[in-house]
C-alpha positions in Angstrom: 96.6 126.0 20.7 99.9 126.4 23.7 99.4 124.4 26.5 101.8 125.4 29.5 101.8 123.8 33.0 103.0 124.3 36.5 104.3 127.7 37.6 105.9 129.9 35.9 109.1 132.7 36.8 108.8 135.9 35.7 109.4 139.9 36.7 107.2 140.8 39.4 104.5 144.0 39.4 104.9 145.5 42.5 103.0 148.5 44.1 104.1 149.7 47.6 102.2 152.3 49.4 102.0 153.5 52.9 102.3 156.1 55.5 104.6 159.0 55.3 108.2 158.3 56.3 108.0 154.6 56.3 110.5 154.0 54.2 109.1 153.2 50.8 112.0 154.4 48.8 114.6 153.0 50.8 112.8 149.2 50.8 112.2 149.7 46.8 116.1 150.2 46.4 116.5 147.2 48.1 115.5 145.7 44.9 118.0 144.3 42.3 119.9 146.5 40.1 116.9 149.3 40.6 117.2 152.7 38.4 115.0 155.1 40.1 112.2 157.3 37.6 112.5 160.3 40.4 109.5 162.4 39.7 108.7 163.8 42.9 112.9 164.7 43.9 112.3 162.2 46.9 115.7 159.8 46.5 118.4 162.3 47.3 119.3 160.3 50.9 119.5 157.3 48.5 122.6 155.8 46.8 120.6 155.0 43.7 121.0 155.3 40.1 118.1 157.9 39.2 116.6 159.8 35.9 114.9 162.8 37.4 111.3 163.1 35.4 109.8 166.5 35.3 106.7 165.7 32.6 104.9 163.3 31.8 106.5 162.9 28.3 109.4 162.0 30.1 108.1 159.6 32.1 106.9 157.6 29.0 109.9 158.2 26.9 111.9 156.9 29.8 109.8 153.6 31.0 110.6 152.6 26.6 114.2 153.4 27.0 114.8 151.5 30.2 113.4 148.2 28.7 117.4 148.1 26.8 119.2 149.0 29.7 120.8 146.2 31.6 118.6 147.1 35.3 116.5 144.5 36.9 114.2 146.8 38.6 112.5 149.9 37.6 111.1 151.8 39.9 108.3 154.9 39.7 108.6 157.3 42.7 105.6 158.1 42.7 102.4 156.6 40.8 100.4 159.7 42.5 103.0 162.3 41.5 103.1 160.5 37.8 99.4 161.1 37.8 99.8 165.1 38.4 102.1 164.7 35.8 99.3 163.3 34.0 97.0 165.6 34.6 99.2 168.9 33.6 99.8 167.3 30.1 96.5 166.7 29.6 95.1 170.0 30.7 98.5 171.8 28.4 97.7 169.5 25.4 93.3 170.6 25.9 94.2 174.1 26.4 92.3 174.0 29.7 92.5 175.0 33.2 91.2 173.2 35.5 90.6 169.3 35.1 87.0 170.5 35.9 86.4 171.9 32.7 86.1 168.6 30.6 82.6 168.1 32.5 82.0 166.1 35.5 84.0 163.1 36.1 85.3 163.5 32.2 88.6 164.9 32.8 89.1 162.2 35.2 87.9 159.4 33.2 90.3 161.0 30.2 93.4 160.6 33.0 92.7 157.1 33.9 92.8 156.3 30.2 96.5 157.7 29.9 97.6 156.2 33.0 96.0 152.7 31.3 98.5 153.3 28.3 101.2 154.4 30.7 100.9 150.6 32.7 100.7 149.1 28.6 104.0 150.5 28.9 105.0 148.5 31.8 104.2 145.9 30.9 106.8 145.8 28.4 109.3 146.0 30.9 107.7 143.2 32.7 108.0 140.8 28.9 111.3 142.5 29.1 112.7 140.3 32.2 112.7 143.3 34.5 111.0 144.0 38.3 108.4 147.7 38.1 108.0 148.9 41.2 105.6 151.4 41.4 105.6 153.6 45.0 102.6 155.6 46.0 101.7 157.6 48.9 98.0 156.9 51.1 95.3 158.4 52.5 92.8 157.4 54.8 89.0 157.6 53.4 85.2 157.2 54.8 84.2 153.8 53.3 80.1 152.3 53.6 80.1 148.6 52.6 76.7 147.4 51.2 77.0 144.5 54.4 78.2 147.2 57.4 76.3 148.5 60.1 78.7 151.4 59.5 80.9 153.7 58.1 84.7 153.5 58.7 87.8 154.7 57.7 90.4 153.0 55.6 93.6 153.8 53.9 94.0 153.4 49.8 96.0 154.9 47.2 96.5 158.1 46.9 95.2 158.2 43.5 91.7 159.5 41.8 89.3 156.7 42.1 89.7 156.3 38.6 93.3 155.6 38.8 93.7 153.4 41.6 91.5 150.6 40.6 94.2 150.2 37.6 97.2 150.4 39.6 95.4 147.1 42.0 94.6 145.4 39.0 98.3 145.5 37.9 100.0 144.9 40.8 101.2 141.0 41.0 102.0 142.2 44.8 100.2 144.8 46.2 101.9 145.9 49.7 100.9 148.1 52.2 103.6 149.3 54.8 103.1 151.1 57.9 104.3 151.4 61.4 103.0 148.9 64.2 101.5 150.1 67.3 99.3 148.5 69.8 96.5 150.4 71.8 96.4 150.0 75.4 93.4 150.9 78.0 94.3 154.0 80.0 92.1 154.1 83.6 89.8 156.3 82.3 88.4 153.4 79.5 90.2 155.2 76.7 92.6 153.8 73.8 96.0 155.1 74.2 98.7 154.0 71.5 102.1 152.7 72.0 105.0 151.7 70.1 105.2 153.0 66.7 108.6 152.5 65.8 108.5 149.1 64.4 107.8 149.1 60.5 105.7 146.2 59.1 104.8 144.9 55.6 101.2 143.9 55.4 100.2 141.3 52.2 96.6 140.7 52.4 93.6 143.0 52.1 91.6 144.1 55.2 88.8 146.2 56.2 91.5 148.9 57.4 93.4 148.7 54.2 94.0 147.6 50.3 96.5 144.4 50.0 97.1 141.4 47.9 99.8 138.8 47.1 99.9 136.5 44.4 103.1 134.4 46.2 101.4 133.2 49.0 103.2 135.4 51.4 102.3 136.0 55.5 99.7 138.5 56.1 102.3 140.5 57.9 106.2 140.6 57.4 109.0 142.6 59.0 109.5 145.1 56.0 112.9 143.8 55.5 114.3 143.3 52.6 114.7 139.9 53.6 110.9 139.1 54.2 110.3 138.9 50.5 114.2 138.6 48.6 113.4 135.0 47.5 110.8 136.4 45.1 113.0 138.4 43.0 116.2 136.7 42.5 119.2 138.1 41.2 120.0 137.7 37.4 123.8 137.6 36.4 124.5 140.5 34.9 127.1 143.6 34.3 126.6 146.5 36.6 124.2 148.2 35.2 124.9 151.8 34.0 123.6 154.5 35.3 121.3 157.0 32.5 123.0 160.4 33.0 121.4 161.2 36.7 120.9 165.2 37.3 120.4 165.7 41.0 120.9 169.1 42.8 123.4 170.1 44.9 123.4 172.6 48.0 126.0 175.3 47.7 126.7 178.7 49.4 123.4 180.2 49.5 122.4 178.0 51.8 124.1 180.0 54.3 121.5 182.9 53.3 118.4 180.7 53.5 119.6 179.3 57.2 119.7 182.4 58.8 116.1 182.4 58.3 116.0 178.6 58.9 112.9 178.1 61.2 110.5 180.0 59.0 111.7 178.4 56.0 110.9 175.4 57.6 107.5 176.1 59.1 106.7 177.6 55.5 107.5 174.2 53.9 105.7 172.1 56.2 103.0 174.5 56.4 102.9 173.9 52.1 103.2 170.0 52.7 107.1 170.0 51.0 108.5 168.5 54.0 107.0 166.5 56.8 106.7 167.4 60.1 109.4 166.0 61.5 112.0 167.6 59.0 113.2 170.9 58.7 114.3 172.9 55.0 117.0 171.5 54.5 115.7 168.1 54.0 112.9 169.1 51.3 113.4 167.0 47.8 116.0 168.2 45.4 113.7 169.7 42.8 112.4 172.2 46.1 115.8 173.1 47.1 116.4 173.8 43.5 113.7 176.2 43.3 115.1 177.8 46.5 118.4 178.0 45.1 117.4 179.8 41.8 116.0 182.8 43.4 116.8 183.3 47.3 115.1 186.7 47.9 112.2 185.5 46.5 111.9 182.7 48.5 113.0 184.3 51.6 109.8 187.2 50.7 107.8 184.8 50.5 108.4 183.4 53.6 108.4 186.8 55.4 104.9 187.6 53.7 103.2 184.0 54.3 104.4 184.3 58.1 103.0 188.0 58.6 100.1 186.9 57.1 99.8 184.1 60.3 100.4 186.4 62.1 97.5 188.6 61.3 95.2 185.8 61.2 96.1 184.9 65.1 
């Protein structure tokens, strides 16, 4: 029998989820040395070192070739998107349609088991000396404690609710990030928000929201890259090398997709590929990519889904 004291340094499990257009991304590659597993196209504003994953074969054979590169961090943009991925293999490899067709709850339970392995995985990056970061979008949800008087909403992960248990039990640090506002009284009695601007890191758990930290860290942090640097320090190392990034470029036929530019982008945001604050030409790489391959097919599409708006007013 091993007997070990005191505490012990090691890579950290990190999950970071929160609000759209936060920053998650840009805080992860903050991290040392990070190479970025893009599988939803979202790092193209980012001067990162990037494999873009399309499957979820790729995403496994990639998490067991990055355990000999020479990065510190490895980061997974997004655990929701990986489980989509997840859920298309296993619906190719069942000859099925619909996760619905395993039975109810099966099909999910059957996910949750890959994504298990998939953290397995992980872990052997973690043995391996090196930071996982894993991002992940929210959503707000009606919760019901046993204890409350009522029902209230909350944000989690954006995850089945067989999935996202794992990815908490994982996570040495489990951040939420969001922006801070404060509510004022108007004269009429009601709740008026201001502010907004100010981005926060939040490290313990709450009624409104899932958070944990295993380093003792303040329940709420600037979400600087500073507020939390001293828990990851920097090994000495070569630069590490980056694993043959592909990331799409925007060429002439943009000029043909911008003279239809404010449909394109109502069409997008209308399809959840941008937010609302962004117009087409900001959608992820793997979108504009699409775009790119077959313009008058996009651009009819567009026509079409705004006629059809049109007769619906």
């Amino acid at each position: 029998m091993k007997i070990t004291t005191g505490k012990q340094q090691r890579a950290q499990r990190v999950v970071l989820y929160g609000v759209e257009s936060v920053g998650k991304s840009t805080f992860a590659a903050q991290f040392p040395t990070p190479l970025f597993l893009d599988i939803e196209g979202g790092t193209s504003h980012l001067n990162v070192d990037r494999c873009d994953i399309g499957s979820w074969k790729q995403l496994t054979d990639s998490l067991s070739e990055a355990k000999a590169t020479d990065y510190q961090t490895i980061v997974i943009d997004s655990a929701d998107w990986a489980e989509r991925l997840c859920v298309e293999d296993l619906l190719a490899s069942s000859k099925k349609t619909s996760i619905e067709d395993f039975g109810f709850g099966k099909g999910w339970v059957m996910v949750a088991e890959r994504m298990s392995r998939m953290l397995t995985s992980v872990d052997a990056l973690i043995d391996a000396g090196k930071n996982v970061v894993l991002i992940a979008h929210s959503k707000i949800v009606r919760f019901e404690a046993p204890d409350a008087l009522a029902a209230y909403d909350r944000y989690e992960l954006k995850l089945s609710k067989q999935s996202s248990p794992l990815l908490k039990e994982f996570a040495d640090e489990l951040w939420f990030l969001r922006f801070k506002t404060k509510v004022s009284t108007t004269d009429t009695g009601k709740g008026k928000g201001i502010g907004g601007k100010e981005r926060i890191l939040l490290t313990t758990h709450s009624a409104a929201y899932d958070a944990k930290t295993r380093s003792g860290l303040a329940e709420e942090l600037p979400l600087e890259w500073a507020s939390v640097s001293h828990l990851f320090p920097v090994a000495k190392a070569a630069p590490a090398p980056a694993l043959a990034p592909t990331i799409c470029k925007i060429e002439d036929w943009t000029i043909e997709v911008a003279k239809h530019g404010d449909a394109a982008t109502s069409f997008l945001r209308a399809k959840e590929q941008i937010t609302a604050e962004q117009d087409w030409t900001e959608a992820s790489d793997r979108v504009l990519e699409r775009i790119r391959q077959d313009v008058p097919k996009f651009l009819a599409t567009v026509a079409a889904f705004h006629d059809l708006t049109a007769e619906a007013k």
